[in-house]
C-alpha positions, 0 to 999 in steps of 0.5 A: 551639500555641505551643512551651515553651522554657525557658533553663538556665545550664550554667557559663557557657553558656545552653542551651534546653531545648524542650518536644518534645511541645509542637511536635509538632502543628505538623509538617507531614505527610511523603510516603511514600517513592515504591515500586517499581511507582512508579518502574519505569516510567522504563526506562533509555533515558528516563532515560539522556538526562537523564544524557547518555547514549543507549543503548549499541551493544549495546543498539540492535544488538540492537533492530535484530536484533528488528526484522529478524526482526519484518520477516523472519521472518513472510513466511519462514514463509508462503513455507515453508508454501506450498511445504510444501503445494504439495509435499504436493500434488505427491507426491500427484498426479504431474501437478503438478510439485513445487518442485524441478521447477519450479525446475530448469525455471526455471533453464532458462527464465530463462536465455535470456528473451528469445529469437525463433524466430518471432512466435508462439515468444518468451521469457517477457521479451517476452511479459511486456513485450507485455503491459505495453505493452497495459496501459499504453496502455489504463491511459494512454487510461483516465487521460486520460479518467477523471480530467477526468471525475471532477473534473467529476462531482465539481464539478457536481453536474447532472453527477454526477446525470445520469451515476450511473445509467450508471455504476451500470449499467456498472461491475459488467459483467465485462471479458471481457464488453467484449471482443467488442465491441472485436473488433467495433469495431477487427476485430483482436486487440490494440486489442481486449485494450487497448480492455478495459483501457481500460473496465476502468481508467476506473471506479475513476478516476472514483468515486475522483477524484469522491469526492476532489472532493466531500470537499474543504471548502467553506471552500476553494471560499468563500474562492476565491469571494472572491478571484475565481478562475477555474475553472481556478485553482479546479482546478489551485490548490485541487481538484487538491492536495487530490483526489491522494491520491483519484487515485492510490488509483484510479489503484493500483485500476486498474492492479491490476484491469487487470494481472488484465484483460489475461492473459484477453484474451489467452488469448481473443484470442491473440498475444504477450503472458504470456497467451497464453504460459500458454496455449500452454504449457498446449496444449504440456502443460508445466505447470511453465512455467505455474506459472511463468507465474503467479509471474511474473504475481503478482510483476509485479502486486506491484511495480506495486502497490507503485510505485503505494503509495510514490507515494501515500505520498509525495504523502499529507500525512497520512504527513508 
């Protein structure tokens, strides 16, 4: 619809006069303005970079007062409710030595760890080191084993058929069970703690490395195939980058089932070593040191854990 306009002479001046109602229809429709809930998603720290501006020191000290205590607060409450409980526990049986007790007998215990009145009087630092060096020697001979032979399980799969039913039958044997055996065979006491390592450590080495081998794509081992490589370039190139994070999920199952091993070895097979010690301290009737014994026990077990995780982490190239 076409607009009326008309023209007046005012004096000397010409003025149009439109027709309003004429030009009505032809208006385009307006939005509404946007509301509130519209526009409150957009926090002041999104719309501050635009501006030039970034969050003020007050703002980002107080996010990081909310994420300590997101990180701090929590492991605090679990810590006071177990010594809530296990003071509870102490007042109500007297032959358990309560926190304050057992704290005091520490104080006392650390200050000297590693003291020697004999081979079979040591402080509790060379027992715990005994034992590491146990565990690392059969976790070691268990590595050297277990992972060339999930590669090779996981490679062949004439291989992998043949040694499944053995595996399947081993593996859920208890270690202790192992233990005669190793008496048997080295016809003393400490090779015999390590040979049940070794048989403890090895299984989870080799489904871990074998399950990493059969989950590499098959894209990987064609375009060798093309390129001509050898079986060692093959492994070394392709199979052995991509099957590390497998490895060292083993490797962290391992060590963990084998620090667990090798305190009841030792209780059984005598000698030095943490297990031992809480034995013979338990002989000696000193259950302070026991329950010490058992935190230092779970705090030596945490850290290899946890070495082993910040290994995975850095080698996973998902976290990257």
């Amino acid at each position: 619809m076409s607009a009326v306009i008309a023209f007046k002479n005012v004096g000397s001046m010409q003025v149009a006069e439109v027709d309003a109602m004429a030009i009505l229809p032809i208006q385009t429709t307006v939005s509404p303005a946007p509301t509130f809930m519209e526009i409150a998603p957009f926090s002041a720290q999104e719309v501050s970079p635009a501006l030039g501006r970034g969050p003020g020191r007050g703002e980002r000290l107080v996010h990081g007062a909310r994420e300590l205590a997101k990180t701090v607060i929590p492991p605090l409450l679990g810590i006071a409710l177990l010594l809530g409980i296990w003071a509870l526990v102490a007042v109500k049986n007297n032959s358990i030595p309560g926190p304050m007790q057992t704290w005091d007998a520490a104080a006392k215990l650390f200050a000297d760890p590693f003291y020697r009145n004999g081979p079979n009087d040591q402080g509790i630092g060379w027992n715990v080191l005994s034992s590491l060096q146990r565990v690392g020697i059969g976790f070691g001979f268990a590595a050297l084993v277990g992972i060339p032979a999930g590669f090779m399980l996981g490679r062949f799969n004439f291989m992998n058929r043949m040694f499944e039913p053995v595996i399947s039958l081993l593996r859920p044997v208890s270690p202790l069970a192992w233990l005669p055996i190793g008496l048997l065979v080295f016809k003393r006491a400490d090779p015999a703690a390590t040979w049940t390592i070794f048989i403890c450590s090895i299984w989870p080495m080799i489904l871990n490395t074998a399950q990493g081998v059969q989950r590499v794509p098959q894209d990987y081992l064609n375009v060798a195939r093309v390129l001509g490589l050898s079986e060692d370039k093959v492994i070394t190139r392709i199979l052995f980058p991509a099957v590390l994070p497998y490895m060292l999920t083993g490797i962290r199952l391992s060590i963990g089932t084998a620090w667990l091993v090798i305190v009841a070895a030792e209780m059984l097979t005598g000698g030095v070593g943490i297990g031992f010690w809480v034995w013979d301290e338990w002989n000696s009737l000193k259950v302070e040191h026991i329950i010490i014994a058992i935190f230092v026990i779970g705090m030596v077990g945490f850290a290899l854990e946890q070495m082993l995780l910040l290994l995975a982490k850095r080698f996973t190239y998902e976290s990257r």
